[in-house]
C-alpha positions as CSV (number, residue, x, y, z in Angstrom):
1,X,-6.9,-20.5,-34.7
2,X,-10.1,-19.2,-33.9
3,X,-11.1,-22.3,-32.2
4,X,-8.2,-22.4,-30.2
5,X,-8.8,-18.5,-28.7
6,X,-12.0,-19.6,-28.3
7,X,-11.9,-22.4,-25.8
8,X,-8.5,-20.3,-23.6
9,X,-11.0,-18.1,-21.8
10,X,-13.0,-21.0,-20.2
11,X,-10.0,-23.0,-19.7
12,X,-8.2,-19.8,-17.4
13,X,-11.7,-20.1,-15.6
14,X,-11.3,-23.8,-14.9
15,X,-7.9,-22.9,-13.5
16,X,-8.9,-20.4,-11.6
17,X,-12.1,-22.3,-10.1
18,X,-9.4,-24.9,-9.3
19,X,-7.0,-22.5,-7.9
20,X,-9.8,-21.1,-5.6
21,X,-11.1,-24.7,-4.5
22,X,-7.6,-25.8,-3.6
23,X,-7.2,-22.3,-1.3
24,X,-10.9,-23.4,0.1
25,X,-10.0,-27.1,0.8
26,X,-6.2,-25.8,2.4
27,X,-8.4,-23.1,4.8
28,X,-10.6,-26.0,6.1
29,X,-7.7,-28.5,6.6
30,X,-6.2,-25.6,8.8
31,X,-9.4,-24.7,10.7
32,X,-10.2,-28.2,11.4
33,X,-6.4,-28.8,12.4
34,X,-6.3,-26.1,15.0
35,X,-9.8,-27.7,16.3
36,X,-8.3,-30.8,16.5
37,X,-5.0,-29.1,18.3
38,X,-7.1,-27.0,20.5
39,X,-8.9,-30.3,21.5
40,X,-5.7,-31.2,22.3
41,X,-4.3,-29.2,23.9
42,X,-7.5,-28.8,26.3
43,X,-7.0,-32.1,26.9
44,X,-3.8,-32.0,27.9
45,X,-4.3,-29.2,30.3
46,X,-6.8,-31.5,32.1
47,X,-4.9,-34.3,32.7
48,X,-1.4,-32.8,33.4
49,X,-2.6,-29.9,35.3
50,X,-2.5,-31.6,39.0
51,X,1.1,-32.8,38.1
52,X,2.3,-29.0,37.0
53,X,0.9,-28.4,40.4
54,X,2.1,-30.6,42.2
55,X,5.7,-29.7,40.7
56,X,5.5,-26.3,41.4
57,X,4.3,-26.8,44.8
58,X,7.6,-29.0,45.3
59,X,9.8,-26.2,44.0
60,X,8.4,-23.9,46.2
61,X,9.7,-26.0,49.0
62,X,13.0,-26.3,47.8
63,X,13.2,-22.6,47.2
64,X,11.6,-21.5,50.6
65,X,13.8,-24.1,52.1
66,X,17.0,-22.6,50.7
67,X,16.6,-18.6,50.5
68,X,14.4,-17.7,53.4
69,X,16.4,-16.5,56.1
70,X,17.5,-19.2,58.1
71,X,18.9,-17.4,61.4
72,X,15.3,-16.3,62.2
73,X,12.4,-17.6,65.6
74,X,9.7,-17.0,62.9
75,X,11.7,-18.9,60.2
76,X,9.6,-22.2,61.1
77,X,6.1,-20.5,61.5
78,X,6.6,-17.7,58.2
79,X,7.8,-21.2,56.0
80,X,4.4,-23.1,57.1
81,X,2.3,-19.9,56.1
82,X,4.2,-19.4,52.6
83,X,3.4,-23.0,51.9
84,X,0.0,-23.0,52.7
85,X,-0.1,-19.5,50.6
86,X,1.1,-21.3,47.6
87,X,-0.4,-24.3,47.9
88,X,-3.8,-22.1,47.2
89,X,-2.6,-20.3,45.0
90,X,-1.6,-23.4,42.9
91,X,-4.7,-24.8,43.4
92,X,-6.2,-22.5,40.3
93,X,-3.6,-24.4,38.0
94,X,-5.8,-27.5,38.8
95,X,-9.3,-25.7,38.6
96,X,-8.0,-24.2,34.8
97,X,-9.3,-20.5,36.4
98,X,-8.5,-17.3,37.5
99,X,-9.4,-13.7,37.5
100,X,-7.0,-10.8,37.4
101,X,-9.6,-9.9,40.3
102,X,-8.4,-12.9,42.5
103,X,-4.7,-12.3,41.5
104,X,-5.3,-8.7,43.4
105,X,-6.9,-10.3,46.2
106,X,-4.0,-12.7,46.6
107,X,-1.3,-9.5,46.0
108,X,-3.5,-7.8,49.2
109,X,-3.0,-10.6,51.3
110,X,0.9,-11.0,51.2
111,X,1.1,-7.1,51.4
112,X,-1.0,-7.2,54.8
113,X,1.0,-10.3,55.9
114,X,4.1,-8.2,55.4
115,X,3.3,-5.3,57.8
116,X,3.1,-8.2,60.5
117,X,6.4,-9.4,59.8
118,X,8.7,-7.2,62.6
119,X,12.0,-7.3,61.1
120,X,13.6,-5.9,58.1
121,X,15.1,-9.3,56.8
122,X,12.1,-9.8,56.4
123,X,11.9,-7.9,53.0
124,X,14.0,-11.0,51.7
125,X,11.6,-14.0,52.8
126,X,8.5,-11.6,51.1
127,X,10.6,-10.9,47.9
128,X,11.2,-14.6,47.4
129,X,7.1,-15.5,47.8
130,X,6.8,-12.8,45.6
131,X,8.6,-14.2,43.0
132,X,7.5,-17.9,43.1
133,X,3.8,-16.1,43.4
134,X,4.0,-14.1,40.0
135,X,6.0,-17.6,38.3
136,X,2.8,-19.2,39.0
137,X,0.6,-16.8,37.5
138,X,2.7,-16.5,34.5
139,X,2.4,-19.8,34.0
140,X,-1.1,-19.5,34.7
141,X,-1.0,-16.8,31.7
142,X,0.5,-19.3,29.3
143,X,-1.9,-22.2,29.6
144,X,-4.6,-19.8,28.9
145,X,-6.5,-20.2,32.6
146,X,-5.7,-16.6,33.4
147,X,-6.6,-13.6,30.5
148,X,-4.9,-10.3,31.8
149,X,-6.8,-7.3,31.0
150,X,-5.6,-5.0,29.0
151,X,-4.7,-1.7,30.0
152,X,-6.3,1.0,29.9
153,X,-4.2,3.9,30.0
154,X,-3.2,5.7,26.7
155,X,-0.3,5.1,24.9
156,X,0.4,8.3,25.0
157,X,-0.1,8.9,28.6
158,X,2.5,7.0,30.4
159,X,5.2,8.7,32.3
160,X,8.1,8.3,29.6
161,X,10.8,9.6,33.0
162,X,9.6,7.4,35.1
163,X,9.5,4.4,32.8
164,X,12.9,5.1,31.1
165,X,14.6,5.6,34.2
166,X,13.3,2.9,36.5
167,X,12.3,0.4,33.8
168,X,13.8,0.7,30.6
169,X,17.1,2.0,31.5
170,X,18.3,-0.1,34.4
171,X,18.2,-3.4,31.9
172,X,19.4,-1.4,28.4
173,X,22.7,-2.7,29.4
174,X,23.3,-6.4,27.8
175,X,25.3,-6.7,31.2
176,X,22.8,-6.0,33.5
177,X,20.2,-8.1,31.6
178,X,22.4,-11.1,31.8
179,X,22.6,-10.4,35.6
180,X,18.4,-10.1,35.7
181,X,18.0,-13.3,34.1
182,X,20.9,-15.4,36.6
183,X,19.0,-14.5,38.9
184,X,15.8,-15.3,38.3
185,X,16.2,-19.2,38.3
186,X,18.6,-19.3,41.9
187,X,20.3,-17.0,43.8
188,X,24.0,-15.7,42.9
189,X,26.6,-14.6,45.1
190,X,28.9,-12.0,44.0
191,X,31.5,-14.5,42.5
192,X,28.5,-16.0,40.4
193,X,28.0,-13.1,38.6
194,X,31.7,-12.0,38.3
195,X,32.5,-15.8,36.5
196,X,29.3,-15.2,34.4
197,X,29.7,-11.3,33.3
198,X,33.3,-11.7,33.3
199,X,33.6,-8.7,35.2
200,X,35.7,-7.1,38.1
201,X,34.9,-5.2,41.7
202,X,33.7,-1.7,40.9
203,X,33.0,-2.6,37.1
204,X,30.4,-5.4,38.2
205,X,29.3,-3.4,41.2
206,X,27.9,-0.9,39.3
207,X,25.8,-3.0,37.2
208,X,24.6,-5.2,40.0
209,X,23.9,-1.3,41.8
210,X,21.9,0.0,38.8
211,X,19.6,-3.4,39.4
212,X,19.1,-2.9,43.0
213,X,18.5,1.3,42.8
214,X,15.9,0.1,40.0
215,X,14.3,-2.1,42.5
216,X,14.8,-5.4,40.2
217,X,17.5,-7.2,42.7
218,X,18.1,-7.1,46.1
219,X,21.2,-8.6,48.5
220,X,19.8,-10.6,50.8
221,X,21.9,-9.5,53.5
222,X,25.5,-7.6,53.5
223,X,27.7,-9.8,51.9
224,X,24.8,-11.8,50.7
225,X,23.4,-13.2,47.5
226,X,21.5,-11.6,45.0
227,X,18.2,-12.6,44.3
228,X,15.3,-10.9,41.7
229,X,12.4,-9.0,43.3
230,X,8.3,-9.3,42.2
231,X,8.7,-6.1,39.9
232,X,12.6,-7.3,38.1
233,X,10.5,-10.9,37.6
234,X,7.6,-8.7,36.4
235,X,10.2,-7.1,33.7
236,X,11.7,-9.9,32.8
237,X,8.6,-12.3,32.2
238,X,7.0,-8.9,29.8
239,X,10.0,-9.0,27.9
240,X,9.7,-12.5,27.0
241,X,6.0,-11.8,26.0
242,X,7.4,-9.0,24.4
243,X,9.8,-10.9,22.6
244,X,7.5,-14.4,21.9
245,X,4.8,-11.8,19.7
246,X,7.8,-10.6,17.8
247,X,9.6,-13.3,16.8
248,X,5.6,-14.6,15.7
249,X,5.0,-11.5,14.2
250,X,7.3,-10.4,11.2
251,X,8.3,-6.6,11.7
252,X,7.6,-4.1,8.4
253,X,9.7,-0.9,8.3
């Protein structure tokens, strides 16, 4: 019996030294997977980038085409300089770079371009460049050619008001959040959002007003369609960040 007690102790440390070599050997195969998917992935970027470029360039025709305003003199000459406009602006997708400093410098140059436009329909054409503009740099923000700074303001500095009521509140509604994202891939007419929310007149009305006092939607014209602004496409694409990290990320209590 003694024997046997004798030989347990080294055979526990076998096991162990085993147990350790297989956690060792299952750490490498993972870091020299996620090389390997990295390599990947970088190569992927490279030879598909032009071709997300081109695409998006594409469906900013077909969107400038169908919600700038068409009753317009400047309709012909505003389209040709939103093109060209996002036709640069793509162009980083291809070059796998850009700086939060370059994103500013292109936000400056469609502010200044809109206090040359004369009319207020304008707002509509501008709204719609803004939102093609930020899709691209959100996609720019998933392939990893754009790294936002983070910010630097205190967590416990923000204005809770401001951000409760012109944020937070306007899309606590499961209504109004369903509205935010139908509009984010086309523009709805009234009727749209009626058949989707299954809502009536004043019940839908007041949803679709709580969207456009927050600044997240506007009517194109009266009578119109509805279409998202920069900062509702802003929202919407944190909230999926938002949502992506947490659904990665299990939540403790």
């Amino acid at each position: 019996m003694k024997k046997t007690a004798d030989k347990s102790p080294t055979l526990d440390s076998l096991m162990d030294e085993m147990q350790q070599m297989r956690g060792e050997l299952q750490r490498f195969i993972e870091r020299t997977n996620q090389v390997h998917i990295q390599s990947i992935v970088s190569g992927l970027k490279n030879d598909y980038a032009a071709l997300i470029s081109k695409n998006h360039i594409e469906q900013a025709h077909d969107c400038l085409s169908s919600r700038m305003i068409h009753d317009c003199v400047m309709h012909d000459t505003c389209f040709k300089i939103f093109l060209d406009f996002l036709t640069a602006t793509s162009s980083h997708i291809k070059e796998g770079k850009i700086t939060d400093e370059i994103v500013e410098d292109y936000k400056t140059q469609l502010k200044e371009m809109r206090k040359k436009g004369p009319y207020e329909k304008c707002d509509t054409c501008f709204q719609e460049v803004n939102r093609l503009f930020e899709k691209q740099i959100d996609l720019m923000q998933s392939l990893g050619i754009l790294d936002r700074q983070e910010c630097a303001v205190p967590v416990t500095d923000y204005p809770d008001e401001k951000i409760v009521s012109e944020i937070v509140e306007p899309i606590a509604s499961p209504i109004r959040f369903q509205i935010l994202q139908a509009v984010s891939s086309e523009t709805r007419t009234f009727s749209d959002l009626s058949h989707l929310t299954k809502l009536r007149g004043g019940n839908l009305l007041f949803h679709i007003k709580k969207l456009q006092e927050a600044g997240m939607i506007i009517q194109r014209h009266e009578r119109g369609d509805y279409v998202i602004t920069e900062k509702g496409f802003r929202v919407l694409s944190s909230i999926r960040e938002i949502y992506c990290i947490l659904c990665k990320t299990p939540l403790s209590l």
